[in-house]
N, CA and C atoms of all chains as a GROMACS GRO file, in nm:
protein
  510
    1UNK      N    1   0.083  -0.121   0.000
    1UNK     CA    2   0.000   0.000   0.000
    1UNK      C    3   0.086   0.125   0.000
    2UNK      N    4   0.067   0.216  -0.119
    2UNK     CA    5   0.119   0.354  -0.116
    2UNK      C    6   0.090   0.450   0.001
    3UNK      N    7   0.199   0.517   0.094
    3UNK     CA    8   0.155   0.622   0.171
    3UNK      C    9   0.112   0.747   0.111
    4UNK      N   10   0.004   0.785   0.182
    4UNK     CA   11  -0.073   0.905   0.173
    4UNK      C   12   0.044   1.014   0.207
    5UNK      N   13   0.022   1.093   0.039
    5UNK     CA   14   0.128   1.222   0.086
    5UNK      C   15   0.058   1.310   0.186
    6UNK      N   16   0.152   1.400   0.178
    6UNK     CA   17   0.091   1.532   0.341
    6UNK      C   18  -0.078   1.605   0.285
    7UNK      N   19  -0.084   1.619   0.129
    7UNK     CA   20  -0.182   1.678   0.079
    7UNK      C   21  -0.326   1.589   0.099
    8UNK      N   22  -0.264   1.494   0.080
    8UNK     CA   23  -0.395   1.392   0.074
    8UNK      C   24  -0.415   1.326   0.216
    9UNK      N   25  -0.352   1.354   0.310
    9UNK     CA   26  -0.431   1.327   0.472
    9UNK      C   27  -0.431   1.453   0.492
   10UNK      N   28  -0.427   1.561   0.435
   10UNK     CA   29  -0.493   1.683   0.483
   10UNK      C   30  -0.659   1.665   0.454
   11UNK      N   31  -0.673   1.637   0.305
   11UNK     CA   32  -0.790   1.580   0.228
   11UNK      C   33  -0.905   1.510   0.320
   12UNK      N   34  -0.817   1.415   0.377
   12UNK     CA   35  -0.888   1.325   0.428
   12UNK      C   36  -0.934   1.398   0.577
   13UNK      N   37  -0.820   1.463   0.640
   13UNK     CA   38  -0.901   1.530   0.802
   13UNK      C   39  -0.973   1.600   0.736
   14UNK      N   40  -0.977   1.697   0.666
   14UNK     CA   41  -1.065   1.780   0.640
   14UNK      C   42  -1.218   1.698   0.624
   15UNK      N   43  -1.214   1.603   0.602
   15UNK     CA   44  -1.332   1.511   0.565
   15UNK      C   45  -1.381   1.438   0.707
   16UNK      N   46  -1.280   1.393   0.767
   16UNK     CA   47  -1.302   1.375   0.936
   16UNK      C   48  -1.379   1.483   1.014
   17UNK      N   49  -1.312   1.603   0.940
   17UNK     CA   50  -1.370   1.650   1.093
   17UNK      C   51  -1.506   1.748   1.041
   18UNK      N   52  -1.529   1.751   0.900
   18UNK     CA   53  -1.669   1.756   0.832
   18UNK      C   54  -1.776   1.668   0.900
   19UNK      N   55  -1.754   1.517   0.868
   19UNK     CA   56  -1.842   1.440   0.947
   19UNK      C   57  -1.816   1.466   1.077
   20UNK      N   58  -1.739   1.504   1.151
   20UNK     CA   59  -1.754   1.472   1.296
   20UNK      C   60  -1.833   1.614   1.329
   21UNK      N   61  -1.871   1.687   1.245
   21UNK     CA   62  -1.950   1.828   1.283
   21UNK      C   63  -2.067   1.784   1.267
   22UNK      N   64  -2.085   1.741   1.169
   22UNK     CA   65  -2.234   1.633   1.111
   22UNK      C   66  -2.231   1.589   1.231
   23UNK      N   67  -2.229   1.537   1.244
   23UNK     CA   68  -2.243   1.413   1.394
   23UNK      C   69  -2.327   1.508   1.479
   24UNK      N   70  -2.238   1.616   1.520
   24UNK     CA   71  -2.347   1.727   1.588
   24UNK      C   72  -2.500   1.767   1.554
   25UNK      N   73  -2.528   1.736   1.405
   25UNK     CA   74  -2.672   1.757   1.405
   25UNK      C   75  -2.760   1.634   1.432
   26UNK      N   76  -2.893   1.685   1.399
   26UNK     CA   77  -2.959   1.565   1.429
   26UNK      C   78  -2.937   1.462   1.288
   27UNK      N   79  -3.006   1.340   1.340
   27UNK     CA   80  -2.949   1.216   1.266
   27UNK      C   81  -3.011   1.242   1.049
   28UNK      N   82  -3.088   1.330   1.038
   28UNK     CA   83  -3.144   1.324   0.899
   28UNK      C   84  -3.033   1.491   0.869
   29UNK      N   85  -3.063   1.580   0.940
   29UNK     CA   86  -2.908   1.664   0.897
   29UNK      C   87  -2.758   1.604   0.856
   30UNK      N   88  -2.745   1.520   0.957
   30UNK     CA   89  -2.618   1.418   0.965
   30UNK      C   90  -2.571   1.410   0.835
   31UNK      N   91  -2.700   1.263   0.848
   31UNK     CA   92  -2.702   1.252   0.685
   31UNK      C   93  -2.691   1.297   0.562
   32UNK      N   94  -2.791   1.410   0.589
   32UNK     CA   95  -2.730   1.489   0.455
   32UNK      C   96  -2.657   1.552   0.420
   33UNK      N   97  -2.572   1.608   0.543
   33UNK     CA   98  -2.438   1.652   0.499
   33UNK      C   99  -2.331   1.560   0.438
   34UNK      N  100  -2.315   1.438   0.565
   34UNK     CA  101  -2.275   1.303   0.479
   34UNK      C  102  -2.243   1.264   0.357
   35UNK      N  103  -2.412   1.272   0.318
   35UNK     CA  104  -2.393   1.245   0.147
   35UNK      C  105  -2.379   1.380   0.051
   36UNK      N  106  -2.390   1.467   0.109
   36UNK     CA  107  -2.341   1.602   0.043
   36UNK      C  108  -2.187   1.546   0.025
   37UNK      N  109  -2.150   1.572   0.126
   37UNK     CA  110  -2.019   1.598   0.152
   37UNK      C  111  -1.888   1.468   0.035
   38UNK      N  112  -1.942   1.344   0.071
   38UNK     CA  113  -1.918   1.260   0.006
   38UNK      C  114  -1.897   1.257  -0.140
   39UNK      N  115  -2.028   1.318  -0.162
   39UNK     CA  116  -2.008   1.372  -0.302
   39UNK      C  117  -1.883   1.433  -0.368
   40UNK      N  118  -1.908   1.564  -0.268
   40UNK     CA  119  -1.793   1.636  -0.315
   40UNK      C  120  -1.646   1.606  -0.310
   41UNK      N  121  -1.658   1.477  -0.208
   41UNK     CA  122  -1.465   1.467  -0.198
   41UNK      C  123  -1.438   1.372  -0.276
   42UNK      N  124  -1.544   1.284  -0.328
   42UNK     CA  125  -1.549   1.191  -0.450
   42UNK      C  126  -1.513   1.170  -0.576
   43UNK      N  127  -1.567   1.353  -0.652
   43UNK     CA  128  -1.481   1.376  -0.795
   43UNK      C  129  -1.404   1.321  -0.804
   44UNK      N  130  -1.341   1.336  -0.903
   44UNK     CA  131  -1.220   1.302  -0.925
   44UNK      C  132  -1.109   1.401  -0.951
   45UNK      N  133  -1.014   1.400  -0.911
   45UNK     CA  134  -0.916   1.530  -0.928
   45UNK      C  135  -0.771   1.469  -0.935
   46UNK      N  136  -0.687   1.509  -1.059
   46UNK     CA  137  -0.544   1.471  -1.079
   46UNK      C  138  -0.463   1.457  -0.943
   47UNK      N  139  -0.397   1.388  -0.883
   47UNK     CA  140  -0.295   1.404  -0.781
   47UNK      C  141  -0.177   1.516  -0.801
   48UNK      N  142  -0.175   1.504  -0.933
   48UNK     CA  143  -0.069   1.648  -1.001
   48UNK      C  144  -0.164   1.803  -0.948
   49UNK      N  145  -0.285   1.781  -0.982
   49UNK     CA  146  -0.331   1.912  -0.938
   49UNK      C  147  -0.346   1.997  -0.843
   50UNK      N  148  -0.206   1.990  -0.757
   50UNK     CA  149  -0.176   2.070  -0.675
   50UNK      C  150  -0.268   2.176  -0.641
   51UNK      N  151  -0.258   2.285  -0.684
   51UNK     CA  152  -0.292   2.396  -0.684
   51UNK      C  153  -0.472   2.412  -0.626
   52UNK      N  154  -0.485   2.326  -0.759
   52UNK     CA  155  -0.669   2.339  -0.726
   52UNK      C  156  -0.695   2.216  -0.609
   53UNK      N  157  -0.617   2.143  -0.553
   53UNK     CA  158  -0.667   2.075  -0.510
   53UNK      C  159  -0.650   2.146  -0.352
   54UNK      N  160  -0.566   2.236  -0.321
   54UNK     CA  161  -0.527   2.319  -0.190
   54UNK      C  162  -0.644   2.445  -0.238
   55UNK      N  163  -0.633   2.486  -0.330
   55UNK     CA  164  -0.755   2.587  -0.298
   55UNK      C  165  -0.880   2.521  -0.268
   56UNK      N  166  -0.946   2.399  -0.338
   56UNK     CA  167  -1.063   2.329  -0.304
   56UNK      C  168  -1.058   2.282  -0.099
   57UNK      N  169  -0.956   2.237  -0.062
   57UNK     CA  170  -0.912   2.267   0.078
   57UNK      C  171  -0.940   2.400   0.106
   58UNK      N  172  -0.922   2.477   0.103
   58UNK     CA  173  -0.948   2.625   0.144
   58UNK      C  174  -1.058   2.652   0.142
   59UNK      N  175  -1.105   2.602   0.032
   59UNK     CA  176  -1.299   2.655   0.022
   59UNK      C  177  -1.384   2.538   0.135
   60UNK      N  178  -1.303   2.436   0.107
   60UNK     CA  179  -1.424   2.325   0.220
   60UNK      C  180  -1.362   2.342   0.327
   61UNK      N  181  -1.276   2.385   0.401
   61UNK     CA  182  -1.229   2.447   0.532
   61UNK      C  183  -1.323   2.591   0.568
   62UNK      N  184  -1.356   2.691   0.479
   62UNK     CA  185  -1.430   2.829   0.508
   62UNK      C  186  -1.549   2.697   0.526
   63UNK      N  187  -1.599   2.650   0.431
   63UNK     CA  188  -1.771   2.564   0.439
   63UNK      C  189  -1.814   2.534   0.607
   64UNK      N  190  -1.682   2.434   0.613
   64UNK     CA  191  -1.665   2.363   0.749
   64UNK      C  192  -1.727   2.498   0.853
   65UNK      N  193  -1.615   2.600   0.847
   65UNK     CA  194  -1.578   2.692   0.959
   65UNK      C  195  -1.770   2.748   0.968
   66UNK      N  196  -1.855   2.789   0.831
   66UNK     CA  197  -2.000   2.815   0.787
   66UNK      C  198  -2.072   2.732   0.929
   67UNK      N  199  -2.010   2.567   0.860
   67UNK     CA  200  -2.109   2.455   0.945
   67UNK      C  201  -2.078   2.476   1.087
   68UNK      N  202  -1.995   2.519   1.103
   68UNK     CA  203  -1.998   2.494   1.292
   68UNK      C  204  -2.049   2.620   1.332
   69UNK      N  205  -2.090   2.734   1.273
   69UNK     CA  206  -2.086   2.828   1.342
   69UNK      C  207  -2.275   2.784   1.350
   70UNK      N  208  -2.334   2.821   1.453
   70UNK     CA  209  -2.444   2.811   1.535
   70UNK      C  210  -2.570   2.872   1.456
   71UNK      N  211  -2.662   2.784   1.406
   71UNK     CA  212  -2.750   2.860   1.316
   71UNK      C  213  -2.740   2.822   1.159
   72UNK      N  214  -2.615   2.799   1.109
   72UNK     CA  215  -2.608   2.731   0.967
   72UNK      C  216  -2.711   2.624   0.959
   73UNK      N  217  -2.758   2.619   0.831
   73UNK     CA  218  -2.876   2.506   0.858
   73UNK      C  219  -2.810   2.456   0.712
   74UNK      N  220  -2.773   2.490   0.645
   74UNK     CA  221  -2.809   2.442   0.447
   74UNK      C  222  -2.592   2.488   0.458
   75UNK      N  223  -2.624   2.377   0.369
   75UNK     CA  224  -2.437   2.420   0.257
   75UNK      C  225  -2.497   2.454   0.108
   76UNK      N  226  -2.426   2.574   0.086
   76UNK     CA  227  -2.484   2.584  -0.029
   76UNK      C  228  -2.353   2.493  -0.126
   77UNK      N  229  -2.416   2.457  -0.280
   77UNK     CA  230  -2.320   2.390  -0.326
   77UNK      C  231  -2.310   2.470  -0.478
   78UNK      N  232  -2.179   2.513  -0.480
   78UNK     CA  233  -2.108   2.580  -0.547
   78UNK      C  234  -2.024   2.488  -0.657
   79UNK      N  235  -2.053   2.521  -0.810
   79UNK     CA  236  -2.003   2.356  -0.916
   79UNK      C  237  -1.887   2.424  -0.968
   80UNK      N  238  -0.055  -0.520   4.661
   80UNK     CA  239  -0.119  -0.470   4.568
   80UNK      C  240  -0.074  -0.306   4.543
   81UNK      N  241   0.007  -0.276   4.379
   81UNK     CA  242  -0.024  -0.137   4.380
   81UNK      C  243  -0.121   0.004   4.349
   82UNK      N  244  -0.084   0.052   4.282
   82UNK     CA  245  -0.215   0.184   4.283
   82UNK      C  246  -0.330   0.110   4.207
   83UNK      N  247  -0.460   0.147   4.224
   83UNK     CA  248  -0.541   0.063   4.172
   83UNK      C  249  -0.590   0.163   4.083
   84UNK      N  250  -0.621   0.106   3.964
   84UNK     CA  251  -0.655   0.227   3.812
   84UNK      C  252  -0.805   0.181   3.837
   85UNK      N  253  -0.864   0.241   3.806
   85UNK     CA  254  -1.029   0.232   3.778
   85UNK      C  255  -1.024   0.285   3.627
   86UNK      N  256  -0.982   0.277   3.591
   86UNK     CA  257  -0.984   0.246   3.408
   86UNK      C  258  -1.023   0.118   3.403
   87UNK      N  259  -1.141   0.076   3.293
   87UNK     CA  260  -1.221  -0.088   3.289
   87UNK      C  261  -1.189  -0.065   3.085
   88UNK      N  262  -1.121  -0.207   3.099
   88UNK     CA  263  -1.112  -0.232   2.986
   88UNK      C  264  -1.206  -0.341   2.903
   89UNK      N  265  -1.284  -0.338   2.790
   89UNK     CA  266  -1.327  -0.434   2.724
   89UNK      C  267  -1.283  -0.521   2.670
   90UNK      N  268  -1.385  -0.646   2.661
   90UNK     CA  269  -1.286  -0.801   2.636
   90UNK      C  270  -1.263  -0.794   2.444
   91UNK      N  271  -1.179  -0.865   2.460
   91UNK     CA  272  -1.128  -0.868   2.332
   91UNK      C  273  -1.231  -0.914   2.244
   92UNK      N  274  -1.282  -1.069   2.324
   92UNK     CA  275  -1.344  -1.094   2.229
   92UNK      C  276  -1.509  -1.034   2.182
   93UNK      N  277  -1.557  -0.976   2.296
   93UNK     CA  278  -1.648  -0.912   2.232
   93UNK      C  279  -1.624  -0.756   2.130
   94UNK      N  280  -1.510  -0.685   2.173
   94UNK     CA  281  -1.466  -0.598   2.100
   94UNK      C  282  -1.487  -0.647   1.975
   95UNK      N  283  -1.380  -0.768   1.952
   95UNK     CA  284  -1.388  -0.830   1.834
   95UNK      C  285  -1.531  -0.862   1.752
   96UNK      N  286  -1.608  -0.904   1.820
   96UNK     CA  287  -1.772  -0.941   1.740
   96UNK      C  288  -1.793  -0.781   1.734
   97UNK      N  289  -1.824  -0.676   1.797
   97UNK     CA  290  -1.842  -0.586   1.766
   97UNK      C  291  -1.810  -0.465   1.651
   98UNK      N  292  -1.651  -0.512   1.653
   98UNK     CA  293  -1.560  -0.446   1.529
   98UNK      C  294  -1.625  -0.531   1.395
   99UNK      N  295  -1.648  -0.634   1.412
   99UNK     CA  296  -1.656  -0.722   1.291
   99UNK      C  297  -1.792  -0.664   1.250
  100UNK      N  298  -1.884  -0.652   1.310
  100UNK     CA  299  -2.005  -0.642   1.333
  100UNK      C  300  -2.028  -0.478   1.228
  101UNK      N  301  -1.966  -0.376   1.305
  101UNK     CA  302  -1.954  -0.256   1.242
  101UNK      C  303  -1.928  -0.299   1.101
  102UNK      N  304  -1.807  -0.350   1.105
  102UNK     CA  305  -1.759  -0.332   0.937
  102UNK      C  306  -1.868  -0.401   0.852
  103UNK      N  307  -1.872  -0.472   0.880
  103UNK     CA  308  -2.008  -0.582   0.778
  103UNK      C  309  -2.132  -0.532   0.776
  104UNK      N  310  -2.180  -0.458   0.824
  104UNK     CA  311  -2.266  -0.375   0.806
  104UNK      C  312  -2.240  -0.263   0.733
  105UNK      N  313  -2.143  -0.220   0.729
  105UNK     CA  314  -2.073  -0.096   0.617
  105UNK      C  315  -2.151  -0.104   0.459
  106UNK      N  316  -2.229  -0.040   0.404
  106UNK     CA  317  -2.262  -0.098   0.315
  106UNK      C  318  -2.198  -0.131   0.167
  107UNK      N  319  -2.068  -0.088   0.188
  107UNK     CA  320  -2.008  -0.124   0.087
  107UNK      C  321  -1.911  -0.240   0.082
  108UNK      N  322  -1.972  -0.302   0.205
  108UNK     CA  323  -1.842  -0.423   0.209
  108UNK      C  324  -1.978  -0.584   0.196
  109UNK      N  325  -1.855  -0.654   0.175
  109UNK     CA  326  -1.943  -0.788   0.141
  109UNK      C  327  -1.882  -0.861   0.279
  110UNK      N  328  -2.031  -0.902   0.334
  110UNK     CA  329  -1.952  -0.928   0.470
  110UNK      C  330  -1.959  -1.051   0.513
  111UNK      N  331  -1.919  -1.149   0.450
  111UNK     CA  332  -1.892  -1.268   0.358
  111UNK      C  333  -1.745  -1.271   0.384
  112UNK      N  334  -1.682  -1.189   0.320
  112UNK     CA  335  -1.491  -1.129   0.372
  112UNK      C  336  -1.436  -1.095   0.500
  113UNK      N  337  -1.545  -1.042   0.551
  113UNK     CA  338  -1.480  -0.982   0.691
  113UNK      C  339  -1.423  -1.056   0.792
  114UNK      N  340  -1.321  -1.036   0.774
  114UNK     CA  341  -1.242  -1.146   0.919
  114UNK      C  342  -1.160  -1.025   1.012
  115UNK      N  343  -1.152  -1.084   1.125
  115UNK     CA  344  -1.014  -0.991   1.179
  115UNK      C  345  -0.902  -0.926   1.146
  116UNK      N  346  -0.851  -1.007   1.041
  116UNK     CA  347  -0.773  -0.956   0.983
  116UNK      C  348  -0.758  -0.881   0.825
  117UNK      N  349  -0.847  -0.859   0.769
  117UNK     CA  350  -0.888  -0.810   0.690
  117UNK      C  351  -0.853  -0.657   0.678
  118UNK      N  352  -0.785  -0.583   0.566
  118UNK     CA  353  -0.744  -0.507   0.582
  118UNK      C  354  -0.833  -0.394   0.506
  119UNK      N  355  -0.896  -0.301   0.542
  119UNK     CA  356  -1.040  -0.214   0.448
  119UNK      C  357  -1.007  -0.177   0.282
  120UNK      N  358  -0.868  -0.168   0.280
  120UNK     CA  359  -0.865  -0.172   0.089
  120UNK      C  360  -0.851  -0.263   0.065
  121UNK      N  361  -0.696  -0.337   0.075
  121UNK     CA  362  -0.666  -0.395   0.004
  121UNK      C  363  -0.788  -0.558   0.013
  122UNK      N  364  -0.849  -0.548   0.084
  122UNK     CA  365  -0.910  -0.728   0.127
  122UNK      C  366  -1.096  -0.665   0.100
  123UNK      N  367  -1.121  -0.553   0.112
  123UNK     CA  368  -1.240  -0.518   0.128
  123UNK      C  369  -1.238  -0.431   0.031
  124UNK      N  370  -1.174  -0.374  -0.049
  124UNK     CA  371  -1.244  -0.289  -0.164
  124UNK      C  372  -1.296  -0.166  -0.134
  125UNK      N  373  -1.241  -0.131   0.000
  125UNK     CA  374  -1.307   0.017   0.060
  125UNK      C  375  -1.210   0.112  -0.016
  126UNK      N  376  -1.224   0.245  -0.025
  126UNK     CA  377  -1.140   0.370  -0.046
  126UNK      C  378  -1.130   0.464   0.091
  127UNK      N  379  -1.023   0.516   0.042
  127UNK     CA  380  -0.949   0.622   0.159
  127UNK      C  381  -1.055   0.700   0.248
  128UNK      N  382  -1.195   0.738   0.162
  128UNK     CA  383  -1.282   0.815   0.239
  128UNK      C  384  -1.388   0.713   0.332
  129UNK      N  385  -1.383   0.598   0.251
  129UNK     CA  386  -1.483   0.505   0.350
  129UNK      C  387  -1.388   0.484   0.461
  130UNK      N  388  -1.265   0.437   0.464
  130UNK     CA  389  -1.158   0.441   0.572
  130UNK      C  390  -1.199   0.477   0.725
  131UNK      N  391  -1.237   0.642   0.621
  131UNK     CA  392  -1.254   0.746   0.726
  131UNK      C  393  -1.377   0.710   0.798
  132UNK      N  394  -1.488   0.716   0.706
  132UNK     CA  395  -1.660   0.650   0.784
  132UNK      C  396  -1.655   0.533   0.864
  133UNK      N  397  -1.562   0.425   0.820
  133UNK     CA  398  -1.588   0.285   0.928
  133UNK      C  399  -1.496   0.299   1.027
  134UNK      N  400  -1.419   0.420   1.063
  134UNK     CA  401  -1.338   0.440   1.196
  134UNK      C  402  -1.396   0.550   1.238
  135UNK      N  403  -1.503   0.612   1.196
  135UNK     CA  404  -1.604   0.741   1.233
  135UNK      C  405  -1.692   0.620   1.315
  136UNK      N  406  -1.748   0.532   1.250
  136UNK     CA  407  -1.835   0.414   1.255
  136UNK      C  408  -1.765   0.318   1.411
  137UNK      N  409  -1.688   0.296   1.405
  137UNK     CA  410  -1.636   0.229   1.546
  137UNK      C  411  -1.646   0.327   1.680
  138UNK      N  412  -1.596   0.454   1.654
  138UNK     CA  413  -1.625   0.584   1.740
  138UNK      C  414  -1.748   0.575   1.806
  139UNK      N  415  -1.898   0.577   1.695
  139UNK     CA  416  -2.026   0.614   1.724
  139UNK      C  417  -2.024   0.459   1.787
  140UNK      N  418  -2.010   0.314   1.769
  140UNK     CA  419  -2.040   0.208   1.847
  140UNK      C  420  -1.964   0.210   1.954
  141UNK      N  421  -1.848   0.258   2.001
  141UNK     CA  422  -1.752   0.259   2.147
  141UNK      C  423  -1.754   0.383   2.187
  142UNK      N  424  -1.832   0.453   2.195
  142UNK     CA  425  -1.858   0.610   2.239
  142UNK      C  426  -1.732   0.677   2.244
  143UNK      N  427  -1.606   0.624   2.140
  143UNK     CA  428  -1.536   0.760   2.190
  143UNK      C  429  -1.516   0.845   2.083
  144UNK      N  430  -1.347   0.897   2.096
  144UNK     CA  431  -1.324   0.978   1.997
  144UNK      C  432  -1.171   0.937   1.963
  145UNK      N  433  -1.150   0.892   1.847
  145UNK     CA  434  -0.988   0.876   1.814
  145UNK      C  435  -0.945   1.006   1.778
  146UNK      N  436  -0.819   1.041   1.801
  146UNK     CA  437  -0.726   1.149   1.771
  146UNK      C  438  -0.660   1.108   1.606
  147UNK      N  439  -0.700   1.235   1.510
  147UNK     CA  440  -0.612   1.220   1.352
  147UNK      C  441  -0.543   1.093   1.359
  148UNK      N  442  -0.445   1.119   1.450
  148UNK     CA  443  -0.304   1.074   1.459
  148UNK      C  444  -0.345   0.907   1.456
  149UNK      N  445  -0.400   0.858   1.580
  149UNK     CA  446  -0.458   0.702   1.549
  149UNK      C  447  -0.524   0.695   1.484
  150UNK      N  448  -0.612   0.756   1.432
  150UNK     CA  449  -0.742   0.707   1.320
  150UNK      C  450  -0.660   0.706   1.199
  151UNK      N  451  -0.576   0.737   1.153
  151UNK     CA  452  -0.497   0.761   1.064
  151UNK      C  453  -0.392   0.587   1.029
  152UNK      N  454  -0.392   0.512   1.140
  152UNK     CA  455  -0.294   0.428   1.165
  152UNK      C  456  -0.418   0.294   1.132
  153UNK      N  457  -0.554   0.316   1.177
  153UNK     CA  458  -0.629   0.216   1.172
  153UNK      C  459  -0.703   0.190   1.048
  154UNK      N  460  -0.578   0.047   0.992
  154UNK     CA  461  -0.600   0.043   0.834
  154UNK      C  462  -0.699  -0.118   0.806
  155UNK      N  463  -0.670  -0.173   0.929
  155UNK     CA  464  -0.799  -0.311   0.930
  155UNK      C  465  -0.845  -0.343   1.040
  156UNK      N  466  -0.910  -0.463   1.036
  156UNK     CA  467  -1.004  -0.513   1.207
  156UNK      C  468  -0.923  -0.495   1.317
  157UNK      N  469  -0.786  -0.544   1.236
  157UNK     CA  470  -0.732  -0.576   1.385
  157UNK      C  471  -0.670  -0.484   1.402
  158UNK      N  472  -0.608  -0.403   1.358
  158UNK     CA  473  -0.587  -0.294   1.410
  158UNK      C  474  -0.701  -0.168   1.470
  159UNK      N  475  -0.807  -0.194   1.471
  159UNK     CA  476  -0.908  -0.142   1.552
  159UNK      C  477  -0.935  -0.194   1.669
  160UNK      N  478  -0.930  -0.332   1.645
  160UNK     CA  479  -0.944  -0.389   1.739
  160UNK      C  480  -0.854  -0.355   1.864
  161UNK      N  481  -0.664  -0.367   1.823
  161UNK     CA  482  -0.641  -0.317   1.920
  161UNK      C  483  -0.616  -0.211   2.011
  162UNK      N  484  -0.647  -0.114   1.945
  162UNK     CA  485  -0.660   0.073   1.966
  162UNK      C  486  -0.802   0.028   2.076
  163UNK      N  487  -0.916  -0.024   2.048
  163UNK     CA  488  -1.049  -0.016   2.101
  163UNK      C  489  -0.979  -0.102   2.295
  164UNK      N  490  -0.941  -0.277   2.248
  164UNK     CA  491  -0.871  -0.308   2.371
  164UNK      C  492  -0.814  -0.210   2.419
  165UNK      N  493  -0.717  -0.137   2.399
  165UNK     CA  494  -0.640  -0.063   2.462
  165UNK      C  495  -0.684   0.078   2.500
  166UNK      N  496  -0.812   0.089   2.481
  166UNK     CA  497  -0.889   0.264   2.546
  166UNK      C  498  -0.973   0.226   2.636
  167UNK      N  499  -0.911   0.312   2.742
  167UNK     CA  500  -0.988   0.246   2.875
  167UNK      C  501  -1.114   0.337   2.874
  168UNK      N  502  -1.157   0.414   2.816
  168UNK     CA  503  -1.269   0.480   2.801
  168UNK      C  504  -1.404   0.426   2.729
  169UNK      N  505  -1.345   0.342   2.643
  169UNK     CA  506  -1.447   0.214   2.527
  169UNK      C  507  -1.562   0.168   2.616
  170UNK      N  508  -1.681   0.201   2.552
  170UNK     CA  509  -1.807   0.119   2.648
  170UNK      C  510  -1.836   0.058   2.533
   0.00000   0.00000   0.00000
């Protein structure tokens, strides 16, 4: 098994601690962030694509920072 | 007798039915495969993000919380298994 470079377990906490905010709502919110979320880390994106793949980090890190703050109800989804 | 810990640890082997239990229910695994030692890609066909859900998934069944750092390390049963033995917090 290939180790996960530094970019791609960033990828992945960022995705940890998405669901673990989910977790905080109730169980049909959960969910749908879940499968929101899933979605989005799913694409597919070059491993070469550096660049966009740290700015796409940047944008689902602000999302995240959206979801925890008290009162967010909806992610909007941006293509 | 020395200092006495009131830390209570869970038995292996029910850990074990329990870990097994989680994963095979995962719905992307055929749980037909699932053994202890079974490793979530390479033996189960999971990806890096399900990884993440069936050690999210052991969390929500042993009420705790793994730190990046171990959840990061727990790549099959048995290595859940023994992170879960070894947290004296695991109900």
């Amino acid at each position: 098994m290939r180790k996960h470079s530094e970019l791609q377990m960033q990828v992945l906490r960022l995705y940890r601690d998405i669901l673990r905010c989910a977790r905080s709502r109730g169980p049909e919110e959960r969910a749908q962030i879940s499968r929101f979320t899933r979605d989005k880390f799913s694409q597919p994106i070059a491993r070469t694509q550096v660049t966009r793949i740290e700015y796409l980090l940047g944008y689902g890190r602000r999302q995240l920072e959206m979801l925890q703050m008290a009162g967010t109800k909806k992610v909007e989804v941006r293509r | 007798m020395g200092a006495r810990s009131f830390a209570t640890f869970l038995d292996r082997a029910d850990v074990t039915d329990r870990v097994l239990g989680v994963v095979k229910s995962f719905e992307k695994v055929d749980p037909a495969k699932v053994t202890a030692k079974s490793h979530f890609v390479s033996d189960l066909g999971l990806d890096s993000l399900d990884t993440v859900e069936v050690v999210m998934a052991f969390e929500d069944e042993f009420t705790l919380e793994i730190e990046d750092k171990e959840a990061e390390k727990i790549q099959t049963c048995e290595d859940a298994i023994n992170f879960i033995c070894a947290h004296p917090h695991a109900k």
